[in-house]
Every structure is written in structure tokens, then in C-alpha cells.
N, C-alpha and C positions, 0 to 999 in steps of 0.2 A: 560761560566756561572760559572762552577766550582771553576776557578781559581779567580775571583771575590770575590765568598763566603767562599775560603777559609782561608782568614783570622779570619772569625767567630771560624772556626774549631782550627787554630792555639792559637786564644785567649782562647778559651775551654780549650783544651790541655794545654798550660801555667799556667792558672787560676790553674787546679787542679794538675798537677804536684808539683806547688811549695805549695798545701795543702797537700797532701800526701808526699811527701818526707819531707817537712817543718816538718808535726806532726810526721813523722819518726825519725826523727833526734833530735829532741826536748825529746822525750821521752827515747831516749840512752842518751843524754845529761845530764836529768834528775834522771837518774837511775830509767828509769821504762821500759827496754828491760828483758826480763827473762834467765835466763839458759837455760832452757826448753821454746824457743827451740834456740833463738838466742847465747848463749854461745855453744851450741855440731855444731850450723854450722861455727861459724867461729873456732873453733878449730878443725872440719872437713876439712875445706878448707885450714887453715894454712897448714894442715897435707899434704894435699892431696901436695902442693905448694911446699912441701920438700919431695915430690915422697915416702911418707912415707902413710899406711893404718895400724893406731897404734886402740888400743884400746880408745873407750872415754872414761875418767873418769868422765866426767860431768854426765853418766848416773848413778844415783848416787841409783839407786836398783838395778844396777846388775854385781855382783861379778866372772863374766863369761870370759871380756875380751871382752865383744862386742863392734866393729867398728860401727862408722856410716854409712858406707856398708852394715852391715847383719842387721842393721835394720831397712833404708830402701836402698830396693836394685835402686839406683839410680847413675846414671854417671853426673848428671848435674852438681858438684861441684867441680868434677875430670876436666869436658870439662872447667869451667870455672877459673881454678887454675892459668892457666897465668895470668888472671886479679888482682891475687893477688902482684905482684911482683908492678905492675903498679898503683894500685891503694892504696893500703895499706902504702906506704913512704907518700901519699898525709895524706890521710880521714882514717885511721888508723882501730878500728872496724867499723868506720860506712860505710866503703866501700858498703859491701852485700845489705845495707839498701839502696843505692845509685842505686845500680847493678837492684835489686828488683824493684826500680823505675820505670828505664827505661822500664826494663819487660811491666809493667802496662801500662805506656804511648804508647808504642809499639802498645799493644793488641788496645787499644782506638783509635789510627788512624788506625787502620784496622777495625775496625766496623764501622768508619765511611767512609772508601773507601768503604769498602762490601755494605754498605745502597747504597751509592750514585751508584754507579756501577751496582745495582739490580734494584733500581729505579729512575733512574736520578731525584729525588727528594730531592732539600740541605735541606728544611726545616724536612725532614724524618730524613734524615743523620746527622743533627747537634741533633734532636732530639734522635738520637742512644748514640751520644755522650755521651752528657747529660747523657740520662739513666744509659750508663757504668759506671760513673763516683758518679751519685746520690743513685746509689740504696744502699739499707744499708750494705749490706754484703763488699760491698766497705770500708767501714768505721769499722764496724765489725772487719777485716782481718789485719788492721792497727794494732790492740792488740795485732795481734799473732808474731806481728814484722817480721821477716822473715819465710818462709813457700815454700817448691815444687808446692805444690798446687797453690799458690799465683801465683809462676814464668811462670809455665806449663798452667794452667789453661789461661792467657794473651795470650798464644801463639797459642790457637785455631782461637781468629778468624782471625789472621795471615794465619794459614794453611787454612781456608776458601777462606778469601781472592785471594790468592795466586791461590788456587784452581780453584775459579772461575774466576780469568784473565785467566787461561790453565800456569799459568808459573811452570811446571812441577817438572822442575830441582829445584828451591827456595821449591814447597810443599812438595818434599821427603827430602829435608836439615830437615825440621820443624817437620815432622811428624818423622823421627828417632830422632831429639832432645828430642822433647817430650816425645815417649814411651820409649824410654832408662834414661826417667826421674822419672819416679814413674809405680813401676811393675800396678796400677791399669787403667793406662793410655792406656793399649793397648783395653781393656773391653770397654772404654769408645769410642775407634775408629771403634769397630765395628761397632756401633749405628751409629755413624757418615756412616760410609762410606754404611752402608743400607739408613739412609738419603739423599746422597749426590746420592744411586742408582735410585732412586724415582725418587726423582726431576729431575733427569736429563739421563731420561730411553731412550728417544727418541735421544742422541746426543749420536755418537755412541763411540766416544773417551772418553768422560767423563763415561761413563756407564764401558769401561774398566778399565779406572783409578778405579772409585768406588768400582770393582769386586776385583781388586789387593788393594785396601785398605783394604776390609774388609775378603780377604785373610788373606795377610800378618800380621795384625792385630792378627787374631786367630791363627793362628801361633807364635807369639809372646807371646802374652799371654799361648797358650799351654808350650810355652817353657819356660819362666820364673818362674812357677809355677813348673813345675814336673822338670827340669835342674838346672836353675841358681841361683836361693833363695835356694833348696838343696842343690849344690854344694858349695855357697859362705856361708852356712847357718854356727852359729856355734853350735859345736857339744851336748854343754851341755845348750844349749836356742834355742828352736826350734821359729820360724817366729813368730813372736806376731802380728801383723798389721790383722790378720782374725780374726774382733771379733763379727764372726754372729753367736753364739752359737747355735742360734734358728731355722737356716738352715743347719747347722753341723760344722766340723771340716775344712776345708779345698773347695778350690772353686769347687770341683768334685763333692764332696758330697752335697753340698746347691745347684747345679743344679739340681742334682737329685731330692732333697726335695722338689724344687718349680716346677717340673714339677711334682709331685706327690702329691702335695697339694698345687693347685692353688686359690682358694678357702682362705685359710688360708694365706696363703703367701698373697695376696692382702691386707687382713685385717689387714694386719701388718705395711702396708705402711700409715694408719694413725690412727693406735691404742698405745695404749701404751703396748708393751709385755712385761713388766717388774714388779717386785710387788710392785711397790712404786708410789701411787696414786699422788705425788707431781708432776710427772712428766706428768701427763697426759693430759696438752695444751702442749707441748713443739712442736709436731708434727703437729699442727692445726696453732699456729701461726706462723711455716716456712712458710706453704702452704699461707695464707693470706695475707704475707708480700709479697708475689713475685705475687699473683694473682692478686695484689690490682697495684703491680709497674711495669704494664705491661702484666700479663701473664692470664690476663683473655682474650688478643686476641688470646692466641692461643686456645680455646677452640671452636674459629670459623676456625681453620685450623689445627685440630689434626696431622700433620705430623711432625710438628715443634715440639710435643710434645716425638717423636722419641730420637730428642738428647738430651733431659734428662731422661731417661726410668733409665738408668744405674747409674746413677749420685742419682736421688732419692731414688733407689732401694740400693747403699751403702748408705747410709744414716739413711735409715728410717728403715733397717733389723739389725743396728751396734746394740751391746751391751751397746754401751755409750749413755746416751740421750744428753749429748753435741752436738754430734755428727749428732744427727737428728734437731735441729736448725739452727738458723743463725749466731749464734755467732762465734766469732774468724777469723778463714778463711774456718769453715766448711760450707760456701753458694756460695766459692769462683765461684767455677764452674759457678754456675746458674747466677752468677753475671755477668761471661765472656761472656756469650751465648745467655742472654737473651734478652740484645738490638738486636741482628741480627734476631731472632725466632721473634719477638715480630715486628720490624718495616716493616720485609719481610713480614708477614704475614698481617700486615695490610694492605701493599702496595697491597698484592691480593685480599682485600676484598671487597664486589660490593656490593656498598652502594648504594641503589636505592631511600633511601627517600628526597636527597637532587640531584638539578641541577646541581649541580656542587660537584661531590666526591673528587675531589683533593683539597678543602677547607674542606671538611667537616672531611677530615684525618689528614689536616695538623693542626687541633684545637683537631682532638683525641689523635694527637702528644703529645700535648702541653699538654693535661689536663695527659694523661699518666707519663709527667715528673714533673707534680705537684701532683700527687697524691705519686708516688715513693721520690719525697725530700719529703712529708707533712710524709710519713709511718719513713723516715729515721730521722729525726726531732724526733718524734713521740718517737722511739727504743732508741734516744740517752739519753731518760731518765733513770734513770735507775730503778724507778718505774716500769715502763709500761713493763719491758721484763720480760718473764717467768722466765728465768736463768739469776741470779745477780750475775755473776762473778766478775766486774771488772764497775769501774767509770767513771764518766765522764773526767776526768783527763789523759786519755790514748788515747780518739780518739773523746773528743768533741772538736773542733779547735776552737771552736765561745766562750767557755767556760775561762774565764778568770785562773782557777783553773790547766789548763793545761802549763802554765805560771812563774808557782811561785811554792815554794818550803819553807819548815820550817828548814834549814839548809842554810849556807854556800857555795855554788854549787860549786864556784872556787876553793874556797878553798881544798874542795876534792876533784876534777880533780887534781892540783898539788900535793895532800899528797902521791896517788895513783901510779903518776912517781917517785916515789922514790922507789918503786918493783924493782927488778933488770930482767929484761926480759925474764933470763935465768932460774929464779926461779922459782920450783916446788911449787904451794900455792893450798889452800884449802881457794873458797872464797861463799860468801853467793851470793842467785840466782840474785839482782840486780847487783852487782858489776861486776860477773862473765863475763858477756857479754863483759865489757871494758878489761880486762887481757887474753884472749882465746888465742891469739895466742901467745903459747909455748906447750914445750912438756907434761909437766905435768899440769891438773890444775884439783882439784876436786870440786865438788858440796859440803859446807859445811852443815852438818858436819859430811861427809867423810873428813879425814886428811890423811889418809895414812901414804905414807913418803914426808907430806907437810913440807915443809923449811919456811912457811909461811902462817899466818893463817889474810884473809881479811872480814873482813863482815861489811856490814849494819845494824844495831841493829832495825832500825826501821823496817823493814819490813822479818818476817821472813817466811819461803816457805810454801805453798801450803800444803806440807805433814807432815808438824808438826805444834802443838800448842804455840804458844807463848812462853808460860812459858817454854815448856819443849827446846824450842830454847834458849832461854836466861839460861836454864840451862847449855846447852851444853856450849854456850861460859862462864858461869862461872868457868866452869870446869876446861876451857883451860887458863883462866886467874892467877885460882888459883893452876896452875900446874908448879911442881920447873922445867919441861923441855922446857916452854914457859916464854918468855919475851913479856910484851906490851909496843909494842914501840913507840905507836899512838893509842890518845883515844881521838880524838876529834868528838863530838854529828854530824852524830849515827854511825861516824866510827871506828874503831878498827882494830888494824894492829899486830899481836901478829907473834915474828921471834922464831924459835925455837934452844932453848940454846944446842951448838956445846958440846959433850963429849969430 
């Protein structure tokens, strides 16, 4: 029967791989990939590719010297550095965006082996699919163009999966992948592998497996936190990714705090603890969006609610309210994990009003995946979300606007190969992302000792004003130590005149 209805699955998988990778691709094409963050990873991984762990200069606040190592302490880009040799002569930046992909399709036919496998039910399992695939933070995550979160986050329900055939050897490959990928990933294994002890208390091998998960886990995280972010840490920027002021300095001390004001600490999981009353839906419509796209079944099987304790609890304690939303890739998690909690648990639910429950599930299936696209539909406006960061032009695919462009497109693809590869440049945050890999390249407008000064005029960063961007490149334009050597609408190519 499976192999039958696997083609549904394959057509699933197809269907939305070449929409996400498609609007990946389209948007580096476009010049709508950011510096932050897609320029510091492939100038990380160029790095990493030539056995080199240099300073990034794309971090363009901090005057320290900081690697994309000490700030985040992760291996994922080191492990996957041969992939640049191979892939980078083809698909050039857009490699990671390629890499990233498969990541995602990955995680997606593993939630639908883990549905079907849990309950020999296809019509569950294509409906997991779906779900992976529909829910908004899918699409959300797109914006942030490349992301750990995004990679690692795919890869649980792999290590599920895996898990649950007993294939042993593949769930220890995944689970050191993973937590050597982002230091908060071991936090999030504990949960898991208390989950994984529950479920499976009575089977006496998994119950071991689970006990050394959630071992080795706090181990890991004990050690990355007091050892290796110290050790690798650098000296004149201490860790910045701890930004739960409201539980203290550091993860020792916020345990402390939330065992000592439990009470308070709850109330912050869906208050606003900040003084800025703008912000105060941002926490109410995470919780909505995912209750509405699935996650109101687990409220009839509170264990499933286990593997997001941790996940919520970073989120909803951060100091950014970004960060307690859906946007970007910050729902990525919930996104990865929720088809599996959400189809398992229906699978256990004992519907008594109807003669026949395995009809009457496989329509709460269905209306589950229509209510999660109707909520993603819904968020792609960009009225309707609390936080208007960013357009429909960046991850609505059905939006004609994501399409087209008020420029020239080719024409500055080819202006751009005229860089010389070797050259040191200081370029503005859309272009960035196309020139990363070399050894110098700044966030403009940091110049340093750029040899070359590249920007987009139309679109200037996040952390300045308009005018006072367009000041800066007047500056550089009218300065007797810079020549423009290309000034075609909205690009600008300025080489800096040799003594």
C-alpha cells in the first residue's frame, strides 16, 4: 500500500521543493538576499573552504575581529566546507541556498516516513506532509534566506525517524550533527529525549537510548556554555546570542530565576515584558497561528507539548520581540515538529462520536491543512501581521511582484563580473551576498582598506536612514581618493585611486 501512495508523497515533495528553492533563488537573483545573514555565511564557508577561521567583516558593528565562530559557536559550515569546492564552480553564491534546500525536503520525507510508520495511515502521512510544507513559518523562513535554525531545525524529524525504526548508528550520525550545530540545540534535546523516554518507557532499549540522549545532551550543553563558547569566546566581546535579560546574564543564572519565580516566569510566556505597548499582540499571534495550523490537537495529548517547552521558552523570554513571533526563521523549530506532535497525536485520539474514527480523522486531517494554508494565505499579507518587516515580494510566490524588478537585472549581473575576485570591496547589504566569497569584503559603509566601493542605491540597510546612506556614498563619490567607475540606476561601482 505504501509504495502505491507514494507517489502522492513524491509529487508533494516536488511540488514544494521547486517553490522554495525556486523563490530562494529568485530572490538572490533579484538582489533581495541580505548581508545579514546570507553575505557572513557564505563568506564563513568560503573561509572555512580555504582552512582559514578569519575575522568577518560583514559584521559591520563590531570592531573586535569577531569570526563567525565566536558568534555562533557552530561546526555545521566547517562539516560542510567540501561542498564548496563542488558546488560553488557550478551555482556560485547560490550554492548554500541549494544546500539549505535539500536540508528542508529532507526533514519533509521524514515526517512523512515517521506519520506513516507510527500509523500506517497514508492519508495522515501525506497530510503531515502538507502541513510541513504549508504552515507559515515555512514561508516566513524563506526571508531569512539562509539560517542554522532553518538547516538543524529539518533535521529533527530525521533524528526521529531514524529513532523510531531503532536504526541506531544513522540517530547518533544526526544527533552529533545537529548539536555541534547551534550551542542551543543540546537544550532542545533534552526535551526531546524526556519525550522520547515517556513514550517509549515500556520498551527497554529505547528507554536506554532515551536515558543516554538526555544524558549526553546535558552534558553537552553543560559543556558548551562553561568550556567551549568561553574558550573560543573573543576576548574583547563576550557571547551575545543570551538575550534573556529578564531571567539574568547567562543560562545558570535564568535557571536559577525560573525556578525561583515560577509564577512570573509563566507570565512572560505570553505577556509582553518590554515597555513598548506596540508590541503587545506579537506573543498572542505566534500562539494562534500554530494553534489554528494544527496545534490545538495537542491540547487533547499534552506530551507532545514536551518537545516545544524549550523552544517556546527561547522565544517568548528573548529580549527581541522579533524573536517571539513568526516571522523570518524564528517559528522555524515549531514548523519542523509540528506535523509529527500534531498527526501522532491525533492518530491517538479516541473519537467516540463517530462509527467509524479513522474517517472521521482523516477529514480532521484535511480540514487541519486547510485551516494552516487559509492562516498562511492570511500572514502573506502584509497588513494582517503584527511585525511589517518585509513584503510580499520576498516569499509570496503566487504574487506577481516577486517577479519583476524596476531596473535592468542582467545588466547588473554582468556589470558586477567585472570585480576582480581577488578584490578587497565594501559593498551595500543586497549586492553583498553575490561577491562574499573572497577575503576581504565589508558591509558598506564600512570601507576600511576597500580597493572597491559596490552598492545598490536603491535599497539602503536596516541600520541607517536613507538620506544619511546616500550621504555616505556622496561622500565617497566626491572624494579625490575614489574614482566612479560604474553608475548605472541603482548601481555604483566606485575603485579607489592607487598613490
Amino acid at each position: 500500500m505504501l509504495n502505491k501512495n507514494l507517489k502522492y508523497a513524491y509529487i508533494i515533495l516536488t511540488i514544494f521543493s521547486i517553490i522554495i528553492l525556486g523563490t530562494s533563488l529568485l530572490n538572490h537573483y533579484y538582489f533581495r538576499t541580505f548581508a545579514l545573514d546570507y553575505a557572513s555565511y557564505n563568506f564563513a564557508w568560503y573561509d572555512y573552504a580555504h582552512f582559514r577561521v578569519s575575522p568577518n567583516p560583514l559584521y559591520y558593528w563590531d570592531k573586535n575581529n569577531l569570526t563567525f565562530f565566536q558568534d555562533h559557536f557552530s561546526l555545521t559550515l566547517i562539516i560542510l566546507a567540501p561542498l564548496y569546492w563542488i558546488m560553488s564552480p557550478i551555482f556560485g553564491t547560490y550554492s548554500l541556498l541549494i544546500i539549505q534546500t535539500v536540508f528542508i525536503v529532507w526533514g519533509g520525507w521524514a515526517v512523512y516516513k515517521y506519520i506513516y510508520l507510527k500509523t500506517k495511515k497514508n492519508s495522515l502521512a501525506l497530510s503531515s506532509l502538507l502541513l510541513y510544507f504549508l504552515t507559515y513559518g515555512r514561508f516566513s523562513a524563506i526571508v531569512a534566506d539562509v539560517n542554522l535554525d532553518i538547516i538543524l531545525s529539518s533535521l529533527i524529524p530525521v533524528f526521529l525517524y531514524y529513532f523510531e525504526k531503532q536504526k541506531f548508528k544513522n540517530t547518533i550520525i544526526i544527533f552529533i550533527f545537529i548539536i555541534i550545530g547551534r550551542e542551543n540545540f543540546s537544550l532542545w534535546f533534552i526535551f526531546i529525549g524526556i519525550f522520547l523516554l515517556i513514550t517509549n518507557w515500556k520498551n527497554n532499549k529505547l528507554r536506554v537510548y532515551s536515558l543516554g540522549l538526555i544524558i549526553s545532551s546535558f552534558i553537552y550543553f553543560i559543556m558548551v556554555f562553561k568550556v567551549l563558547i568561553p574558550y573560543f569566546e573573543n576576548p574583547n566581546r563576550s557571547f551575545a546570542l543570551f538575550n534573556y535579560s529578564i531571567l539574568g546574564s547567562n543560562p545558570f543564572a535564568a535557571f536559577k530565576f525560573i525556578i525561583n519565580n515560577p509564577l512570573k516566569v509563566i507570565s512572560y510566556l505570553y505577556t509582553n515584558h518590554l515597555n513598548d505597548i506596540s508590541f503587545d499582540k506579537v506573543k498572542q499571534e505566534f500562539y494562534l497561528i500554530y494553534l489554528l495550523s494544527g496545534g490545538f490537537v495537542l491540547l487533547f495529548r499534552p506530551k507532545y507539548i514536551i518537545l516545544f517547552i524549550p523552544i517556546i521558552a527561547q522565544k517568548m523570554f528573548n529580549d527581541l520581540p522579533l524573536r517571539w513571533s513568526s516571522e523570518f526563521y524564528y517559528g522555524i523549530e515549531v514548523v519542523s515538529i509540528l506535523p509529527i506532535a500534531v498527526f501522532s497525536a491525533l492518530d491517538e485520539l479516541n473519537i467516540r462520536i463517530s462509527k467509524n474514527a479513522n474517517n472521521l480523522k482523516k477529514y480532521l486531517s484535511i480540514l487541519i491543512v486547510i485551516l494552516a494554508t487559509g492562516i498562511t494565505i492570511h500572514q502573506f499579507d502584509f497588513i494582517n501581521r503584527e511585525l511589517k518587516y518585509y513584503g510580499p515580494e520576498k516569499n509570496k510566490f503566487y504574487d506577481t511582484r516577486m517577479y519583476s524588478t524596476s531596473f535592468d537585472i542582467n545588466k547588473i549581473h554582468n556589470l558586477i563580473k567585472q570585480i576582480p575576485d581577488n578584490a578587497r570591496i565594501s559593498a551595500s547589504g543586497n549586492i553583498a551576498p553575490h561577491l562574499a566569497f573572497r577575503k576581504k569584503i565589508y558591509y558598506f559603509p564600512r570601507v576600511d582598506d576597500a580597493e572597491y566601493i559596490v552598492i545598490l542605491t536603491n535599497n539602503p540597510p536596516s541600520f541607517m536612514e536613507k538620506n544619511e546612506f546616500l550621504s555616505q556614498i556622496e561622500k565617497y563619490k566626491q572624494s579625490p581618493y575614489w574614482n566612479t567607475i560604474i553608475n548605472e540606476f541603482p548601481l555604483i561601482v566606485m575603485k579607489k585611486i592607487k598613490k
